[in-house]
N, C-alpha and C positions, 0 to 999 in steps of 0.2 A: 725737461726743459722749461715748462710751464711754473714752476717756484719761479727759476731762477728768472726768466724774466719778468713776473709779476714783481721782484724783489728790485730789479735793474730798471723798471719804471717808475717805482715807491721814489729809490734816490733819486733817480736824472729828475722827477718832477718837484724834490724839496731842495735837490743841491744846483741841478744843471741850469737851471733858470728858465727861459726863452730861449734858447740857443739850440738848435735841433742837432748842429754836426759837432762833436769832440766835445763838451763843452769840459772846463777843468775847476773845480773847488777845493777850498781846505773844509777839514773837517776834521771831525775826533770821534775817538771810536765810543764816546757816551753819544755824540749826536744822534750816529748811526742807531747807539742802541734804542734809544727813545723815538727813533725812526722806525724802525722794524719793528719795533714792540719785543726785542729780546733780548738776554745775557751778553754781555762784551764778548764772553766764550762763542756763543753762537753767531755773534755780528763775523769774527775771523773767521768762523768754517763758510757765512754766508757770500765774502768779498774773496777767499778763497776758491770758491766756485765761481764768482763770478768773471775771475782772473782765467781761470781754465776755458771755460766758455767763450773766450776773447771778447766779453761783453766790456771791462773796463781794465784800465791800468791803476795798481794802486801803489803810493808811496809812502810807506809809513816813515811819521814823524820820529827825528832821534832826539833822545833826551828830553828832560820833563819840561813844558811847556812848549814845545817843538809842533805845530800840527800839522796830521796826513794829509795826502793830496792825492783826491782821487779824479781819474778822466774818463769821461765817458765814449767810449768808442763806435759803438751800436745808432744809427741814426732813430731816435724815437720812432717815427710818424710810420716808415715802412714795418719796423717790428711791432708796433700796435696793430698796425693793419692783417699783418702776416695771422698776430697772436688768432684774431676776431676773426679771422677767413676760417682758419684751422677748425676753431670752435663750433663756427657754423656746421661747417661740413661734417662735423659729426652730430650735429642734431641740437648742439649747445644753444641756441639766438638767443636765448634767454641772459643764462653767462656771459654772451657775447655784447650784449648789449651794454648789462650793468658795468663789463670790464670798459667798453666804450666811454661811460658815461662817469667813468672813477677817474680815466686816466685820459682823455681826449680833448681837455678843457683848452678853448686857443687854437685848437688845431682844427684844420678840415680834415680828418680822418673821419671821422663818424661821418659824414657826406659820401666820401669815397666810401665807406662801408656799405651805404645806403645803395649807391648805384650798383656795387660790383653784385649784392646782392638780389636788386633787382632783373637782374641776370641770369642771377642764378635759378630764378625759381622759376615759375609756371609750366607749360606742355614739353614733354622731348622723351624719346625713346631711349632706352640705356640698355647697355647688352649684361645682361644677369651672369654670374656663374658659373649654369651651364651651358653658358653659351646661347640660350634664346634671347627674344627681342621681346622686351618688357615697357611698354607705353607708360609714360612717370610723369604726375601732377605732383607739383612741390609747389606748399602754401606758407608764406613764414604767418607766423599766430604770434601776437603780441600782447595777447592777453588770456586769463579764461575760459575752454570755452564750456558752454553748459548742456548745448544740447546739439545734435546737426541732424535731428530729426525734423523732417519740415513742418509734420502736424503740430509740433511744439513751440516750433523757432520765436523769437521774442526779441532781438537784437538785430541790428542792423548790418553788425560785424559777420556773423554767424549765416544770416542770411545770401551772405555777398558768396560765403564760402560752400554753401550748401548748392548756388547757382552752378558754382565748377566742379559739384558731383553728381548732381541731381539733371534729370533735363522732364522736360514737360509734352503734353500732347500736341499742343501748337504754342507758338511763342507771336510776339508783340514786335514788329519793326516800328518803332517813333520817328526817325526818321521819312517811310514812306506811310504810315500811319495807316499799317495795314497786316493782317494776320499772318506769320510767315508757320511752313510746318515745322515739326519739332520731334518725337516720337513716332507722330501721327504724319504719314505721305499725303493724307487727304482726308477729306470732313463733309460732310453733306445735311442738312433739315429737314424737315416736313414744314408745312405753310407757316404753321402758327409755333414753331418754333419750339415743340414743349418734346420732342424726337432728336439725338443729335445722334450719326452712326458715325465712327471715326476708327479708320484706316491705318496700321501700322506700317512700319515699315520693315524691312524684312533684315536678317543678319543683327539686330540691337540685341546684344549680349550682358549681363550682368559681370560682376567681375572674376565670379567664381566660372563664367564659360556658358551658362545655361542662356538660351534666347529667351528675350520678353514675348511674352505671350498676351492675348485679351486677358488673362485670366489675373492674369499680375496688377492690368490696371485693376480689374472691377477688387481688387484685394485693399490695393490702392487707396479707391475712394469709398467702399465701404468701412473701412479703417476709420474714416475721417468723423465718419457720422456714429462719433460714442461720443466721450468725455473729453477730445480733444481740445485744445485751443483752439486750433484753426476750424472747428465743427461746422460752423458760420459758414463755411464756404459750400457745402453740400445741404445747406437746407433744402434749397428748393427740388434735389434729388429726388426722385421717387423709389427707383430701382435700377440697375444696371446689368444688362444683357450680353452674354457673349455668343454670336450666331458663329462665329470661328475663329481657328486659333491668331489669327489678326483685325476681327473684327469688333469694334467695341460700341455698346446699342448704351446709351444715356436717357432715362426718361423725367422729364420735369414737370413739377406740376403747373398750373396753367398762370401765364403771369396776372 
């Protein structure tokens, strides 16, 4: 179905005009061909299909000088729409977008594509195959991308993305402008601050099913402290301790 309607929005956009519902032109089958980009032979097999499809009605001109008249039956706006939903939904945005942007000119389609999609993506459970309950993060990418490792990250796109896979030990309310937990249930210091012991929380699972353990942060930020990008952020590390399997011991040096 996909030819024929890339082929059924080529003409409705050089013959139909502005007119979204039936619109009617003449034509000749060299327009067509210089349209399509091929043989008079293959413009017939192409309006041949397009007749079966009930995409258009065509009237071929009699005798020489005579010209055809084709109508457009298919209302643009909804079968561009339909084309770019379909697209997505099998993983296409990419395709779907360029088709947007080849064939949407004038139209609010591309808007309506934007919203239906925003829809579609972000948190929701979906039931799998065999029948289990399968938790789904859907991100559309518009670009790119280069890394979603966070010790590397470098981009602000990238970043935004790595925030909805990634989670941290404690996180930042701006709002109440104050430390809210994250990983970590709780947190505690010694006086001078150079001690921090941080609290897991229980049941946080990786995606493979295995729970987070102390062991996994101290892997974590020991990681950090090589040739990383983001290294800067564990300078003032000294060592990192695990007194148990939820417990994480942070040592600083003195500021």
């Amino acid at each position: 179905m996909y030819p024929a309607v890339e082929r059924y929005l080529t003409l409705h956009n050089t013959f139909g005009g502005t007119e979204v519902k039936c619109p009617e032109a003449e034509v000749s089958i060299d327009e067509l061909s210089r349209t399509l980009f091929c043989t008079t032979r293959n413009v017939k097999i192409i309006l041949h299909k397009l007749v079966e499809e009930g995409l258009i009605e065509w009237q071929a001109g009699r005798g020489r000088g005579n010209r055809s008249r084709i109508k457009f039956l298919a209302d643009r706006d909804p079968l561009l729409l339909e084309w770019a939903k379909q697209m997505a939904e099998k993983g296409e945005y990419k395709q779907a977008f360029e088709l947007l942007q080849t064939y949407s000119e004038g139209t609010a389609v591309k808007e309506r594509f934007v919203q239906w999609l925003n829809g579609h993506f972000g948190y929701e459970s979906e039931q799998t195959e065999g029948s289990a309950q399968m938790d789904m993060l859907r991100i559309p990418v518009y670009r790119t991308i280069t890394t979603l490792d966070p010790a590397e990250v470098n981009y602000a796109f990238e970043a935004q993305m790595i925030r909805q896979i990634f989670d941290r030990l404690v996180g930042y309310d701006t709002s109440e402008n104050r430390y809210v937990p994250g990983l970590a249930h709780a947190w505690d210091s010694n006086a001078d601050a150079t001690e921090w012991t941080f609290y897991l929380r229980k049941g946080v699972r990786f995606h493979h099913g295995r729970e987070l353990t102390s062991e996994d942060v101290r892997f974590t930020l020991e990681r950090l402290n090589g040739d990383k990008l983001h290294s800067w952020m564990v300078r003032s590390v000294i060592r990192v301790d695990c007194p148990g399997p939820r417990i994480v011991r942070v040592f600083f040096k003195q500021a």
